[in-house]
C-alpha positions in Angstrom: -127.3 -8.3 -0.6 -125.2 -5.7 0.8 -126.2 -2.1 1.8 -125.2 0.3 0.1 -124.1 2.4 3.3 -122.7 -0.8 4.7 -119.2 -0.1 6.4 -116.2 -1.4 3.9 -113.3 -3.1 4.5 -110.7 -3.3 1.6 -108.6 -6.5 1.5 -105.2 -6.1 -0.4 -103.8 -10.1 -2.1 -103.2 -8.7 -5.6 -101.5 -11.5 -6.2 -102.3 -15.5 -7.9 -104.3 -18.4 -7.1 -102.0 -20.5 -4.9 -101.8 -17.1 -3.0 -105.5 -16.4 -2.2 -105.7 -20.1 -1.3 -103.1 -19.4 1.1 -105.2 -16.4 2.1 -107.9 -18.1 3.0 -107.8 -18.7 6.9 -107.3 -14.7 7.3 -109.8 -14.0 4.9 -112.6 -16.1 6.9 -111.4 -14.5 9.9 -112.2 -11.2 9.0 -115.0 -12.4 7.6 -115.6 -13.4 11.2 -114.7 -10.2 13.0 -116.1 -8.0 10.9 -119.8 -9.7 9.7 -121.5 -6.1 8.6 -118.6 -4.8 6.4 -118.9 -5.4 3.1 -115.6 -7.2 2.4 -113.6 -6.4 -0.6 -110.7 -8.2 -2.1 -108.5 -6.4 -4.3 -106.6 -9.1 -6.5 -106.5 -10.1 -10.1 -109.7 -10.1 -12.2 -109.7 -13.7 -13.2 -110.1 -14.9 -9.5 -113.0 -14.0 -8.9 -114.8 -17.2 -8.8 -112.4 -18.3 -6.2 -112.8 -15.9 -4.1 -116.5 -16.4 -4.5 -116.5 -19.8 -3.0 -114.3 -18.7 0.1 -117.2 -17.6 1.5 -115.4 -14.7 2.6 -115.7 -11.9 -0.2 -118.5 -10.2 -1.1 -116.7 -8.2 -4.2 -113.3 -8.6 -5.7 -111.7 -5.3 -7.0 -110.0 -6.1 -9.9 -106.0 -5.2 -9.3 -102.8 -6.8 -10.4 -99.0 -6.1 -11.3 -96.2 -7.7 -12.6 -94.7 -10.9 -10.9 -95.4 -10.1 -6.9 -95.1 -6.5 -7.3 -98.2 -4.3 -5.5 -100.0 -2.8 -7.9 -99.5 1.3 -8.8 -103.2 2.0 -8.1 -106.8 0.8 -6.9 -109.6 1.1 -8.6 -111.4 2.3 -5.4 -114.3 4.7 -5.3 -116.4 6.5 -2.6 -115.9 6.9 1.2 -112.1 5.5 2.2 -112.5 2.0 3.4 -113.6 2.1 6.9 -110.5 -1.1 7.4 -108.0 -1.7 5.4 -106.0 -5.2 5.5 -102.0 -5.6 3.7 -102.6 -9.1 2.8 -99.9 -8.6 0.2 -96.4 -8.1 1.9 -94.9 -6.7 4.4 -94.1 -3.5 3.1 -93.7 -0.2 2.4 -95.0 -0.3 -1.4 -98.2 -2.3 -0.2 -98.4 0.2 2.9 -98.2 3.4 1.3 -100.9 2.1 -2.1 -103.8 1.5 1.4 -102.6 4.4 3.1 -103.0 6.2 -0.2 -106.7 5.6 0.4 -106.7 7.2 3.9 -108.5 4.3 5.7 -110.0 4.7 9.2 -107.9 1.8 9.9 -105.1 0.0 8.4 -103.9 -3.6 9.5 -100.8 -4.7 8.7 -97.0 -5.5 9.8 -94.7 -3.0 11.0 -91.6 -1.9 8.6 -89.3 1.1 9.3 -90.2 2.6 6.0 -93.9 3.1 7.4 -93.7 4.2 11.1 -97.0 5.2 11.3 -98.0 1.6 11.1 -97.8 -0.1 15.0 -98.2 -3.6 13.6 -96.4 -7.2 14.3 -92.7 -7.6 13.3 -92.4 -9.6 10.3 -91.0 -13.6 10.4 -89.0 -14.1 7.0 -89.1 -17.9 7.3 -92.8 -17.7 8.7 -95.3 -20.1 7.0 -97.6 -18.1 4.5 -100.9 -19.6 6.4 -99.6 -19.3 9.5 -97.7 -15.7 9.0 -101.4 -13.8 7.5 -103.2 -15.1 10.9 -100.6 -13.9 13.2 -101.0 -10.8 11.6 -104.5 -10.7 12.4 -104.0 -12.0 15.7 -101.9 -9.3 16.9 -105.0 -7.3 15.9 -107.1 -9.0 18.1 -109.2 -11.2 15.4 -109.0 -14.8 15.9 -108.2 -17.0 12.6 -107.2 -20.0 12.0 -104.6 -21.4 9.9 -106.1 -24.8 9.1 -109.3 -23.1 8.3 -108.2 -23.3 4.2 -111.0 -26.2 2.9 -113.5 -25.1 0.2 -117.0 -26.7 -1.2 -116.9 -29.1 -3.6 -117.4 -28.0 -7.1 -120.8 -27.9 -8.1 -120.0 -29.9 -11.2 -118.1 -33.3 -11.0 -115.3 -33.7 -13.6 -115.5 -35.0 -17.0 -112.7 -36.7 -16.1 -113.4 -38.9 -12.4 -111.2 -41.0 -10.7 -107.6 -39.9 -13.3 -104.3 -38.4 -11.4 -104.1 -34.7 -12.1 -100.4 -33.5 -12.9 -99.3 -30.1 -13.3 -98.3 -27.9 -15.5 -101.6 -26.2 -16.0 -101.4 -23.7 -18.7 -103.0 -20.4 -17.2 -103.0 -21.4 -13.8 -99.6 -22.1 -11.8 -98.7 -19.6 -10.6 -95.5 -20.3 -10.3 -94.8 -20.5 -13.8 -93.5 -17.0 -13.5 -90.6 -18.3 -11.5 -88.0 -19.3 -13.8 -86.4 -21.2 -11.1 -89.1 -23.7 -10.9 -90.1 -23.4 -14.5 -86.8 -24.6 -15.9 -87.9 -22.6 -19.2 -87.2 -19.3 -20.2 -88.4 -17.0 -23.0 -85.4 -14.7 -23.2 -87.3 -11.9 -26.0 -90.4 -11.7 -24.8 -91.1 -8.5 -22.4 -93.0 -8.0 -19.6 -96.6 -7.7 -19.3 -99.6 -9.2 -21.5 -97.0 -10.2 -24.7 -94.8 -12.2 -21.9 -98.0 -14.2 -20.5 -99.0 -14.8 -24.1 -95.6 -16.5 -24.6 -95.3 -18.2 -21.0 -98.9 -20.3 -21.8 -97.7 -21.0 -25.2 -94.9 -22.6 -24.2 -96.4 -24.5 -21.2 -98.9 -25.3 -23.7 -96.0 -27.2 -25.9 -94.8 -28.5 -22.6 -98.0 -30.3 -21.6 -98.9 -31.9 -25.2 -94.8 -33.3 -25.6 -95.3 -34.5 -21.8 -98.7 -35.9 -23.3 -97.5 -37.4 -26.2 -94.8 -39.5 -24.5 -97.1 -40.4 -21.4 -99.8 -41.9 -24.5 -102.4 -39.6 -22.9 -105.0 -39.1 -25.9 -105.6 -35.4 -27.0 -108.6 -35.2 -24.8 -107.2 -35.5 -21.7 -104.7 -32.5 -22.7 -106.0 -28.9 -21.7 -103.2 -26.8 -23.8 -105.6 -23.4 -23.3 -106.0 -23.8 -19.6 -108.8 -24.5 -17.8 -111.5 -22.1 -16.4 -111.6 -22.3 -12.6 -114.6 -24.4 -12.1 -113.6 -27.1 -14.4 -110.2 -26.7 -12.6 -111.7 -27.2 -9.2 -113.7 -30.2 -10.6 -110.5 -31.7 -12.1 -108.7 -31.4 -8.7 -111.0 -32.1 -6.3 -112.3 -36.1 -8.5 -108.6 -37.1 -9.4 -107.2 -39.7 -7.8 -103.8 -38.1 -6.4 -102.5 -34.6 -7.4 -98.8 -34.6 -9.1 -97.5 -30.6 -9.3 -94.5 -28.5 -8.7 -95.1 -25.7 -5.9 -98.2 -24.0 -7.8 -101.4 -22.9 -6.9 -103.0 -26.3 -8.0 -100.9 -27.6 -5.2 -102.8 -25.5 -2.9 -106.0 -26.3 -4.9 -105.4 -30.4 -3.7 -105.0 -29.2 0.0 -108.3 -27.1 -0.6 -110.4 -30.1 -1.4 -108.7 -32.7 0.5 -107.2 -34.6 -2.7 -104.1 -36.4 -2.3 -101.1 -34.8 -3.4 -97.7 -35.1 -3.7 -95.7 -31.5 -4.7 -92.4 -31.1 -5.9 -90.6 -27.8 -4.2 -87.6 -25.7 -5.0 -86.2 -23.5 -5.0 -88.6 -22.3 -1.9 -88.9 -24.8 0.8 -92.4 -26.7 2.3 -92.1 -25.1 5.4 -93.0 -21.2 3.5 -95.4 -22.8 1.3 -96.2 -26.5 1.8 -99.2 -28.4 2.8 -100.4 -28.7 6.1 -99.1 -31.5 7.9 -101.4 -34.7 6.9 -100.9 -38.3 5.6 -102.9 -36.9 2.4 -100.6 -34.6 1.2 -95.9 -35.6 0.7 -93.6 -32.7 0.5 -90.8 -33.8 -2.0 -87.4 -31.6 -0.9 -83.8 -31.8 -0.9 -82.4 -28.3 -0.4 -81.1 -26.4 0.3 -82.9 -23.3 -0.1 -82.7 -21.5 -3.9 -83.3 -18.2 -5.6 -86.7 -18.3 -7.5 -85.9 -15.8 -9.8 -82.7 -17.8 -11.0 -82.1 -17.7 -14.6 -81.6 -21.9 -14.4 -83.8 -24.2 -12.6 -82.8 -24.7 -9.2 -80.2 -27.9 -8.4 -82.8 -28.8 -5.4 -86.4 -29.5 -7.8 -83.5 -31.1 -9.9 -82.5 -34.0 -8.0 -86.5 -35.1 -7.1 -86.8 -37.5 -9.5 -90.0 -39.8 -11.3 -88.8 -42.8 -8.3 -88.9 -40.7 -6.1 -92.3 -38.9 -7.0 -93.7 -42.6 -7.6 -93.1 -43.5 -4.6 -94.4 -41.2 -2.6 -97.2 -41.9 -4.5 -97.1 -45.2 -3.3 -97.0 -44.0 0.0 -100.2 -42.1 0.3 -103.3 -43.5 1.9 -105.6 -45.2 0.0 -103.6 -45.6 -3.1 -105.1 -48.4 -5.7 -103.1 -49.8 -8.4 -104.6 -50.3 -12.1 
């Protein structure tokens, strides 16, 4: 347990799952530097249990906004955190919400619109795992970018040795990306009412993509799937099929073959680390995420080409 007059250091990643995943190697390298703080990781409420088996958090603090946007305010009482850590972006929104909180120290990259802050310059085209560790290195606190594997889920799946394709209602996060999505609700607004409508229509998505692949209803998860059973799911299956989601990420976490669509954002922001286990599918060039159509590039991968990078994999066995 931790003390109650432990020192505290408030992590900001109010962001989704394939983010926190990506996360991880600076996560366990505070963990590492600062071993007496109680660590805290302000993201959304429903990751908790992944941030649990990081080994890296001792307490998420519940916080979340709109698509990537930084959240308006934390939920953060007592003593200001004794380090504060912008895990979020690079600035000033996410600067000014942990300087808000007046902490003894504040981590994070430099921007013009926060002088105060003496960080490392921000790399645009900088890998996510790769980009959070040089932040921390510039700080003096080793991490290490490869450093992203998690336990094995307690429970095995109910469904061992099937491929696992995406979409996942309720869990890619990239579903909010219209871009990659290729699916729109044009009347629906922001906030709850618009998630309510984005997972009812992956869910239609996923039972029509059921139906014409024969899968029986049981093998269909049209409500989503609560984290552990996800982590199950991922980490038995066969190979891994997604689009650039946080499922994606999940494969690379356990060490599951997987083969991930991108586009409009390329592999080399947000793509798996380089390993025979895991093919980047991408054609390029470079899209905008937030288009209204899906992007020409995730367009011209098609089922050949997915199949046979399948093929391709390691340890790949034919029915």
């Amino acid at each position: 347990m931790t003390r109650p007059e432990s020192p505290r250091l408030l992590v900001l990643r109010a962001l989704g799952l394939g983010d926190l995943l990506a996360g991880v190697p600076a996560l366990r390298g505070l963990r590492r530097a600062y071993p007496d703080h109680e660590l805290v990781l302000a993201a959304p409420a429903e990751l908790e249990p992944v941030a649990a088996v990081t080994g890296a958090v001792d307490r998420l603090l519940p916080a979340s906004a709109p698509g990537r946007e930084v959240p308006d305010a934390l939920d953060w009482s007592g003593p200001p955190p004794d380090v504060a850590v912008d895990l979020h972006g690079n600035g000033p929104p996410s600067h000014r919400l942990l300087m808000g909180l007046r902490p003894l120290k504040l981590l994070a990259f430099a921007h013009p619109g926060t002088p105060g802050i003496d960080g490392p310059p921000w790399y645009a085209e900088e890998h996510e795992r790769d980009r959070w560790c040089r932040l921390l290195q510039a700080y003096g606190i080793d991490a290490d970018p490869a450093d992203v594997y998690l336990p094995r889920p307690r429970t095995a799946s109910r469904h061992p040795a099937r491929s696992c394709c995406t979409p996942v209602p309720g869990h890619p996060p990239a579903a909010g990306r219209r871009a990659v999505r290729g699916r729109r609700d044009r009347t629906a607004g922001p906030g709850p009412a618009r998630r309510r409508h984005r997972r009812a229509d992956e869910g239609d998505l996923v039972a029509r993509l059921a139906k014409r692949t024969g899968l029986p209803d049981t093998d269909v998860f049209g409500g989503g799937l609560p984290f552990g059973r996800l982590a199950a799911l991922v980490a038995d299956a066969h190979v891994v099929i997604s689009g650039d989601t946080g499922v994606a990420h999940l494969a690379v976490a356990h060490a599951t073959r997987s083969v991930t669509l991108f586009g409009p954002v390329p592999p080399s922001r947000w793509g798996p680390p380089d390993s025979p286990r895991h093919r980047a599918l991408w054609y390029g060039p470079e899209g905008d995420p937030h288009g209204r159509r899906p992007d020409p590039a995730l367009l011209r991968i098609t089922p050949e080409d997915v199949l046979r990078a399948v093929d391709e994999l390691p340890g790949i066995r034919h029915p």
